[in-house]
Every structure is written in C-alpha cells, then in structure tokens.
DRENZAZA-437071 format. One record per residue (C-alpha): residue in one letter; x, y, z. Coordinates in pm, 1 decimal. Example, Ala and Ser with C-alpha at 12.3 -4.5 7.8 and 13.67 -1.06 7.14 Angstrom:
2
- residuo,east,north,up
- A,1230.0,-450.0,780.0
- S,1367.0,-106.0,714.0
***
This chain:
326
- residuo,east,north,up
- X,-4067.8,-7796.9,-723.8
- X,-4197.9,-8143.3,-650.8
- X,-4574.2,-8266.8,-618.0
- X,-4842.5,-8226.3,-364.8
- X,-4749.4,-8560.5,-235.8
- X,-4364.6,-8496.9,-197.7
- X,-4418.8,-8163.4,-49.6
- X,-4668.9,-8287.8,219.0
- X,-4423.3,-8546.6,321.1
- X,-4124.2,-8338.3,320.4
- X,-4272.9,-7990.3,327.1
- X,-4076.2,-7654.7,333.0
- X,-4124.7,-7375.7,540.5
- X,-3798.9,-7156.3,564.7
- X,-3580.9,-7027.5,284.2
- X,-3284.9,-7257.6,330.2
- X,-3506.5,-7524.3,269.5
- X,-3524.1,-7417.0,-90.3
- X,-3091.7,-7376.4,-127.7
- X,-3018.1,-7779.5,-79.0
- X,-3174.7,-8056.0,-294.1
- X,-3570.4,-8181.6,-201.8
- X,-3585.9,-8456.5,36.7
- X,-3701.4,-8672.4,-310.3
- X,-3416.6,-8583.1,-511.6
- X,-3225.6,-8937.7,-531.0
- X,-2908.5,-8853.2,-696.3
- X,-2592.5,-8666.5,-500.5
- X,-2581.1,-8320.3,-671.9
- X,-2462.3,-7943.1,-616.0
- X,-2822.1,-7863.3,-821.5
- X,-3000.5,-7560.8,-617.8
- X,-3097.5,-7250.6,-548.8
- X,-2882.2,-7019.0,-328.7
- X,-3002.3,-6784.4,-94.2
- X,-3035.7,-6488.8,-343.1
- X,-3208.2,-6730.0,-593.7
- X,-3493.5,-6901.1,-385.3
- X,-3695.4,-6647.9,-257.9
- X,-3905.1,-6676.4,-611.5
- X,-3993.9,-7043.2,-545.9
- X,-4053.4,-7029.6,-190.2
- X,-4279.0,-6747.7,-267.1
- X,-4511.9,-6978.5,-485.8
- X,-4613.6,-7171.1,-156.6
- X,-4772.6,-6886.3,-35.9
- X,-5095.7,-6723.3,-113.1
- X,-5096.4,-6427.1,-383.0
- X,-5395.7,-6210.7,-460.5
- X,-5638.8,-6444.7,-543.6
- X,-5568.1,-6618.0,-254.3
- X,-5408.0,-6948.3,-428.6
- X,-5061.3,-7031.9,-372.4
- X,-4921.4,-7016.5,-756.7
- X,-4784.1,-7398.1,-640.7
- X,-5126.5,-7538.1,-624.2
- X,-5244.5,-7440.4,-990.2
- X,-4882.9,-7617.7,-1088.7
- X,-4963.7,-7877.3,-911.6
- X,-5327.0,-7868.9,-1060.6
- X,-5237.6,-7865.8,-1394.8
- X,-5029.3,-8183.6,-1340.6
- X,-5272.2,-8352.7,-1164.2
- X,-5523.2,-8297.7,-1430.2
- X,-5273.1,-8383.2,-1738.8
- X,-5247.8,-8735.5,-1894.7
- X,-4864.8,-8681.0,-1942.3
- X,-4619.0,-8504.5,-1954.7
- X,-4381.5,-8387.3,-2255.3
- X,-4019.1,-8272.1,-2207.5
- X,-3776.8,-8028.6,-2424.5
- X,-3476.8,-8297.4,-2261.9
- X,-3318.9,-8640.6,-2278.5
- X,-3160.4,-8896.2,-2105.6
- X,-2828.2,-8792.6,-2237.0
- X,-2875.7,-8409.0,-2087.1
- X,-3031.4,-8527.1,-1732.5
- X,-2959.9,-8918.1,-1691.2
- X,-3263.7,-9054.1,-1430.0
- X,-3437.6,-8771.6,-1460.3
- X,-3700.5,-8853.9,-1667.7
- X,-3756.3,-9148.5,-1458.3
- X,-3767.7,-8939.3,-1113.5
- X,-4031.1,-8738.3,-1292.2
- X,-4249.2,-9000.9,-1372.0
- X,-4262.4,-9163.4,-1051.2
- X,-4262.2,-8830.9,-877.6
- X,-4583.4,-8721.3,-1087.4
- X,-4735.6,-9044.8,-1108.9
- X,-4770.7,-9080.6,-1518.2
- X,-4519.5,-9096.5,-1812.5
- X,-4284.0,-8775.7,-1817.3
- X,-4157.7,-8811.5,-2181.8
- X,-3871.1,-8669.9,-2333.0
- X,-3906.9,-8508.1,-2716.3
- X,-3531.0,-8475.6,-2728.4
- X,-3321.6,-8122.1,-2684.1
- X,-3481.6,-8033.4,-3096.8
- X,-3119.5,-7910.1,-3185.3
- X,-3162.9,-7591.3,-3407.5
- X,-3019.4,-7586.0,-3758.0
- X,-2817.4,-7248.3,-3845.7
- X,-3080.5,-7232.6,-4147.3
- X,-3353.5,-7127.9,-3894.3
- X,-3154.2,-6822.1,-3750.3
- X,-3391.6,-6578.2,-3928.0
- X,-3429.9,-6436.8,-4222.2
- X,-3212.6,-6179.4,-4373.3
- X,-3384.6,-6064.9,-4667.5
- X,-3047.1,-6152.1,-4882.2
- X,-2815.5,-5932.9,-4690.2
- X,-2583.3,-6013.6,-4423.2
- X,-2614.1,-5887.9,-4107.0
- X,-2358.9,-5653.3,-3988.0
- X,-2281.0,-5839.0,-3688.6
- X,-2204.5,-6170.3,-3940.9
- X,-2019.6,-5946.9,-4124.8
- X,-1838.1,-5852.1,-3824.6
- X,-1756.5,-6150.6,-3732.7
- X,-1609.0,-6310.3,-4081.9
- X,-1326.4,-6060.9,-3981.4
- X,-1263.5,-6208.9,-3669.5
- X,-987.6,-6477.9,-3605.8
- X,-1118.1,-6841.9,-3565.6
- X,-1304.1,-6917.0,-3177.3
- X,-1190.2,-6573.8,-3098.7
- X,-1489.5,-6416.4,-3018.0
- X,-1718.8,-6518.5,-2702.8
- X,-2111.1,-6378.9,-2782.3
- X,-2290.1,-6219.5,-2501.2
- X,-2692.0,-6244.2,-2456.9
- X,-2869.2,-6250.0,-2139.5
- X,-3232.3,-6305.5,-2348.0
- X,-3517.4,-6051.0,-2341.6
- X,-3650.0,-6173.3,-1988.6
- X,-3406.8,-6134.1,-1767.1
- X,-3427.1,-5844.9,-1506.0
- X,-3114.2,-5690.2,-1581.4
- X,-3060.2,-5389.6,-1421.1
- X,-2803.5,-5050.4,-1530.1
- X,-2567.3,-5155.7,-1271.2
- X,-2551.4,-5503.6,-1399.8
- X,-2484.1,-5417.5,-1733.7
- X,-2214.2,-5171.2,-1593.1
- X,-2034.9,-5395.8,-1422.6
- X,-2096.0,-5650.4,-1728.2
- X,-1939.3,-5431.5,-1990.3
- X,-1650.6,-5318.0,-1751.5
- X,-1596.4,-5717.3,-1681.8
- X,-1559.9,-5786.2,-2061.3
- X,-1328.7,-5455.5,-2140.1
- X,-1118.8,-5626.5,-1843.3
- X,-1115.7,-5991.6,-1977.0
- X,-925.0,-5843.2,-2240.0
- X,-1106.7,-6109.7,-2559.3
- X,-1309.9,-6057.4,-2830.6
- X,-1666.6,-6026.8,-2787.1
- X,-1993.3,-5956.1,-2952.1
- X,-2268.8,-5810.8,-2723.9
- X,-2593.5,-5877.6,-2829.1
- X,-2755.6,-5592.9,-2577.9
- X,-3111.2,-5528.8,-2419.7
- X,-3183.7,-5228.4,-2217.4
- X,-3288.9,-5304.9,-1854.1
- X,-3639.8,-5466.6,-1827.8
- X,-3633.3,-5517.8,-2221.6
- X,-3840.2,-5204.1,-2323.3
- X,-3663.2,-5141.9,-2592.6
- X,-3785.4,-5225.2,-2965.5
- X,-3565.2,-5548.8,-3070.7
- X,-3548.2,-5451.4,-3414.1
- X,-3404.9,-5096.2,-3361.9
- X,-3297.2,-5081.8,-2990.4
- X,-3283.3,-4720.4,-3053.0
- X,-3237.5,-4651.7,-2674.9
- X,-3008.9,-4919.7,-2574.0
- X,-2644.2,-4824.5,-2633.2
- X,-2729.2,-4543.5,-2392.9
- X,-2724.4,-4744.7,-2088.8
- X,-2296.8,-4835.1,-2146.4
- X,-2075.3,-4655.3,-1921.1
- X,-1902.3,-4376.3,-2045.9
- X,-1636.5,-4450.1,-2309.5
- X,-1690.6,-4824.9,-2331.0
- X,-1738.8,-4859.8,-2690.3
- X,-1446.1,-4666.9,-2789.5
- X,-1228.8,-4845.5,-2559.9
- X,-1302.9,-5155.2,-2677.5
- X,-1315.2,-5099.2,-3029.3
- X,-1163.2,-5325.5,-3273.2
- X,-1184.7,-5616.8,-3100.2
- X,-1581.2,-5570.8,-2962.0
- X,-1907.4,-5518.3,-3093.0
- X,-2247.5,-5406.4,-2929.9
- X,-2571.2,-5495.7,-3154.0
- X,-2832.7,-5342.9,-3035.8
- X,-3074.2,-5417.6,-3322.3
- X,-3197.5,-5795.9,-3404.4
- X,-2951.2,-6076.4,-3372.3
- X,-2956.6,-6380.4,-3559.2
- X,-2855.0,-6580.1,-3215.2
- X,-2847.8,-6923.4,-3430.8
- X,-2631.1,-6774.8,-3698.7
- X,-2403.0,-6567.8,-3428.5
- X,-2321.0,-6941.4,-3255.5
- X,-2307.9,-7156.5,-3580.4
- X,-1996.9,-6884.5,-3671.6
- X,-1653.0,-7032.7,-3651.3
- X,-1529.4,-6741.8,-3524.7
- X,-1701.8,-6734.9,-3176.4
- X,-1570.2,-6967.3,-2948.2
- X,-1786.3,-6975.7,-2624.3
- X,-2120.9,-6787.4,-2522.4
- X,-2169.8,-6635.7,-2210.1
- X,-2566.6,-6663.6,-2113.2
- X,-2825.4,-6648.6,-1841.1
- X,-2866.2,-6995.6,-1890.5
- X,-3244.4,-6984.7,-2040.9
- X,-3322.2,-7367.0,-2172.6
- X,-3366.6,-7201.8,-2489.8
- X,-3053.6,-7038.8,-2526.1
- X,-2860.0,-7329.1,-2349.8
- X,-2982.8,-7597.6,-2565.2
- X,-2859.6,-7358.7,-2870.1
- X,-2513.0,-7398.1,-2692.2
- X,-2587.6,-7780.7,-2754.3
- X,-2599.1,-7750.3,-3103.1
- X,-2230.6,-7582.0,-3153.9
- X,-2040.6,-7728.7,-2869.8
- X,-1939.1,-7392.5,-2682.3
- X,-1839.6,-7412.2,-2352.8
- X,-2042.3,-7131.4,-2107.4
- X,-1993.5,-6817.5,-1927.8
- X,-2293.7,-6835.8,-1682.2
- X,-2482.4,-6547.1,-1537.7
- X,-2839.2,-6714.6,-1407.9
- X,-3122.5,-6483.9,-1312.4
- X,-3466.6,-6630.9,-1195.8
- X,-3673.8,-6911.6,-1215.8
- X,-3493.3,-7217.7,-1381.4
- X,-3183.2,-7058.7,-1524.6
- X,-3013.5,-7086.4,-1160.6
- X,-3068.2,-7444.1,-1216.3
- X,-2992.2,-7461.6,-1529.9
- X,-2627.5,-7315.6,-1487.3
- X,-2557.3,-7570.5,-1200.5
- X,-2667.9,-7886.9,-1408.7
- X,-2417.3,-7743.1,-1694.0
- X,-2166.3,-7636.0,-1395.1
- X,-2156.0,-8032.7,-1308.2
- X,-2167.3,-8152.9,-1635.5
- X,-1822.7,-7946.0,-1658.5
- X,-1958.5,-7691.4,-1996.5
- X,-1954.9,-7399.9,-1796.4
- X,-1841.2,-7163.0,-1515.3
- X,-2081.4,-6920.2,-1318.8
- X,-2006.6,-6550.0,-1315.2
- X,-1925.4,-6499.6,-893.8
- X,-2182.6,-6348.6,-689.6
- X,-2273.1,-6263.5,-385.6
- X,-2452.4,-6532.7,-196.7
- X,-2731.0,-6261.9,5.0
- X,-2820.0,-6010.4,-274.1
- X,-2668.5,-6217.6,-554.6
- X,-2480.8,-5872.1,-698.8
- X,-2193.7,-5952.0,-903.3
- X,-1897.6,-5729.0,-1035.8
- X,-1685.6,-5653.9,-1320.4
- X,-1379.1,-5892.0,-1152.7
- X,-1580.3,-6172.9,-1160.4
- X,-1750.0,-6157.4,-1487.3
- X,-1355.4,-6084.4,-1619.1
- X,-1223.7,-6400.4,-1415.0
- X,-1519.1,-6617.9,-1554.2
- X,-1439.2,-6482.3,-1889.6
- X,-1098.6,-6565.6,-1902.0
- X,-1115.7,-6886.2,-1717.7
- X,-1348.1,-6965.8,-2009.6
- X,-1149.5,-6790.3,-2297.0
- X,-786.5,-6787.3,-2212.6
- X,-669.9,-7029.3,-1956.8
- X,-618.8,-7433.3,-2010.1
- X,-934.3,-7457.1,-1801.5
- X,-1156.6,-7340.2,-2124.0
- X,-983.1,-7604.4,-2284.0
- X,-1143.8,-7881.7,-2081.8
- X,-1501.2,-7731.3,-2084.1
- X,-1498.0,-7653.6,-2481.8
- X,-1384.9,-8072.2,-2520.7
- X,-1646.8,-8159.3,-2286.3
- X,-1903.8,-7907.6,-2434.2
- X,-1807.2,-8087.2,-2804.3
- X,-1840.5,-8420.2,-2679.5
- X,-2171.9,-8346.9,-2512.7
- X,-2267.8,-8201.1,-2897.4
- X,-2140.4,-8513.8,-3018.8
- X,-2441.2,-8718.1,-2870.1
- X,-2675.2,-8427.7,-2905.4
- X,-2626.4,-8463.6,-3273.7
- X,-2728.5,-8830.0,-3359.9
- X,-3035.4,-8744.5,-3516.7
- X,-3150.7,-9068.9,-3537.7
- X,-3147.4,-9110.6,-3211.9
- X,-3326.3,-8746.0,-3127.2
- X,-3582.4,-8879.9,-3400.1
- X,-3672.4,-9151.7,-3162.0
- X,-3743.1,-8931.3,-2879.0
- X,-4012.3,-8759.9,-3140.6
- X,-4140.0,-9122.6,-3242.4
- X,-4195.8,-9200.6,-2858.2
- X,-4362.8,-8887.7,-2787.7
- X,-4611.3,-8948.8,-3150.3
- X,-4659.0,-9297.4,-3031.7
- X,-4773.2,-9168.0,-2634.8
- X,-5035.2,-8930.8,-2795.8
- X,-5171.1,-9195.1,-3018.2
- X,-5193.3,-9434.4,-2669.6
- X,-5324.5,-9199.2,-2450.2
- X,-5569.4,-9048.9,-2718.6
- X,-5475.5,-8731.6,-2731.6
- X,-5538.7,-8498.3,-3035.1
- X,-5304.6,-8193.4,-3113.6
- X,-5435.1,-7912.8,-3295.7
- X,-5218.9,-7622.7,-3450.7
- X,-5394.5,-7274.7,-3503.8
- X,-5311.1,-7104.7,-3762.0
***
C-alpha cells in the first residue's frame, strides 16, 4: 500500500498499476495483485461515503503511531522489516510469526473430536485439510467446483466447510452440507470427510496423518502452516491473502489453485491439478522439504523469544503503556 510520501511520488491511477510491484519496492519479486485481485486496493484511493479515501485514515493512523509492531520476521520476509521502516519513517518491529502449540487448538471437554477421530484412521501424511477461514467470500459455485476438484484429485481429504458468506452457526453448521453438489459425499466416502461443525484447525494440522493444507492463505492460517511444515494448496481471496500466496509461491511452500486472470473464477481441473501437484507428484516432495526446513527456523524459540524481548524493550523506549481489558 505504501505511504503518503511514496504514493505522491509514484502515484497510481489505473488498475494495472496495482498488478506489478510499487515503484518503492527494492527487491526483484513476482509479489502482486492480478487483475481480478486489485480492484479492492485501488478502490481505497478513492473517496467512499464519507468522502475520505479509506487510504488516507491508513495512512493517518501511521502517521500518528510511534511504531509499528509486526506478526513476521526476518526469516519469513528478509528486508522487509527494514523497507518498512524507512518507508514509514519509524521502527517497524517484528514480534516473531508466535508459532501455535497443538495444546491451544481448543478445548474438547475430554472427548475427541470426530474429525481427530477420523483422522487416527487415516494412513500417515495421507490426508490434505481444506479451510478457506470464515471471511472469505466464497460463493456456491466455488465450493462446487472445489468439492468436484478434490473428488477428482483422487487423495484423502478433510473439509473443514463454511457455507457461502459464513452465515452459518460454527458450532452446528446445521445448513452447510446443503450447499455440496449432488452425491459428493457418498462418492467420496471412505477416504473424505466434510465437518461442518467446529474444527480444532491447530489439532487437525499438528495430526500426522495430514500431509499438506490447502488454504486461502489468511496470515493466520498460513503462519499455522509454519508450525507443522505442510507444504500449500493456495486459493487467495481478497485483501492480503493474494499476497500472501505469492510470497509462499516464491518461497517454493506452495502452489496456487489456477484462475482466471479477468474474473479470477477457477474450476474443478485446476483445484485437482494443484492438489495433486501438491499430494502425489515428486513436485510435493520439494515443497513439503522446503515447507519443513522453513519450520525448522520457525521453531528456534529462543530466537522467536528475542523478537518478543525487542518488541518489550521498544515499548519501554518509546513509553508506551499496554493495557489488557478484561
């Protein structure tokens, strides 16, 4: 998105300006929008209701902050950091990717969820696990063509599913198996399952029976990938997850689900090519070594406990207080 200052140097007008790196991105990279993507950001440039471009009160609430404090790391995005603070003009600090522990996938109340029970049945890094998030405007077709993609990759999956638009309750998701096309379920049974109810996602991933995850690339969910060293099946939405699945696209952990450049539709072909390129051919082999080595440096602790020591150490400088409600 840039600052005030980088934009008024190099400002942006059309939409292709917004599907190739900013004029103050140093680094060579494949990192941006495409055409389908980057209507949402070249949108926040221009006014909305109030009459305020939604840009300006980003770039207020920079302007007006001390510093700034990251959910990354050097070892995630290398310079970036850096770029940020110079770009922004005071200290962009990282707090580290704050790898979750399996322990803090949710409570079960003493009984194991089907869907871990499910799993314990399933071969070792068999199974790929399937959650696009509860944000992600996901329509019927998409999940259509989703489903139909996995019954054609032929693997072992677990779906954790949301209705289109989330309106479902995520406890029950009474309403959600509905929207799977006809026959689906009984087509695939035996070697998939659709959930859904509540999933716990940290559990699901810590299971040695799944094997990659295939994701709309939220930071959240991504970082989870971190912590277990899958390799990714990326279908990106809106907002950051586009970029998301490109840095993780270069960084060789993933493939993106095809789509088309204009509307950005996809179908079940490509989700079933991804899939397998993932799951079955020697190219998954690659991505789940690099995704394990990437864990690998994730998981010094000591050096994530820095990052938090840095970040203490930068409130203490800059005087800043930080007070948790309760």
């Amino acid at each position: 998105m840039g600052s005030r200052g980088a934009n008024t140097a190099h400002p942006r007008t059309a939409l292709e300006d917004f599907t190739v790196a900013p004029a103050w991105y140093p680094f060579p990279s494949t990192v941006a929008y495409r055409r389908h993507e980057a209507g949402w950001l070249a949108g926040t440039f221009r006014p909305n209701a109030s009459g305020v471009p939604d840009i300006h009160r980003m770039w207020q609430i920079n302007e007006r902050c001390r510093l700034a404090i990251y959910r990354s790391c050097d070892e995630v995005e290398p310079g970036m950091l850096a770029l940020l603070t110079d770009l922004f003009q005071k200290p962009s600090i990282p707090a580290g990717v704050l790898l979750p522990s399996p322990d803090l996938g949710g409570d079960d109340g003493g009984v194991r969820p089907d869907v871990l029970r499910w799993l314990d049945d399933q071969p070792p890094k068999s199974v790929i696990y399937v959650a696009l998030g509860s944000e992600a405007p996901v329509t019927l077709k998409n999940l259509h063509e989703l489903a139909l993609g996995l019954e054609l990759a032929g693997v072992r999956f677990l779906w954790a599913l949301r209705s289109p638009g989330g309106t479902s309750d995520s406890r029950t998701g009474a309403d959600d198996r509905g929207v799977l096309p006809d026959g689906f379920e009984e087509r695939t049974r035996g070697r998939g399952m659709v959930e859904t109810g509540w999933v716990p996602q940290v559990k699901a991933l810590a299971h040695g029976a799944v094997a990659a995850f295939l994701t709309h690339c939220g930071w959240g969910s991504t970082v989870e990938s971190f912590a277990f060293g899958h390799p990714l099946v990326m279908l990106p939405f809106v907002v950051d997850q586009p970029l998301v699945a490109r840095t993780m696209a270069e960084k060789g952990v993933g493939v993106e689900v095809a789509r088309d450049e204009t509307d950005g539709s996809f179908d079940r072909d490509g989700v079933a090519a991804a899939v397998r390129r993932v799951m079955v051919d020697d190219e998954g082999k690659v991505l789940a070594s690099n995704a394990k080595k990437l864990q690998e440096v994730l998981a010094d602790q000591e050096r994530q406990e820095r990052y938090i020591d840095d970040v203490v150490e930068h409130l203490i400088r800059y005087n800043i207080v930080c007070c948790e409600i309760n």
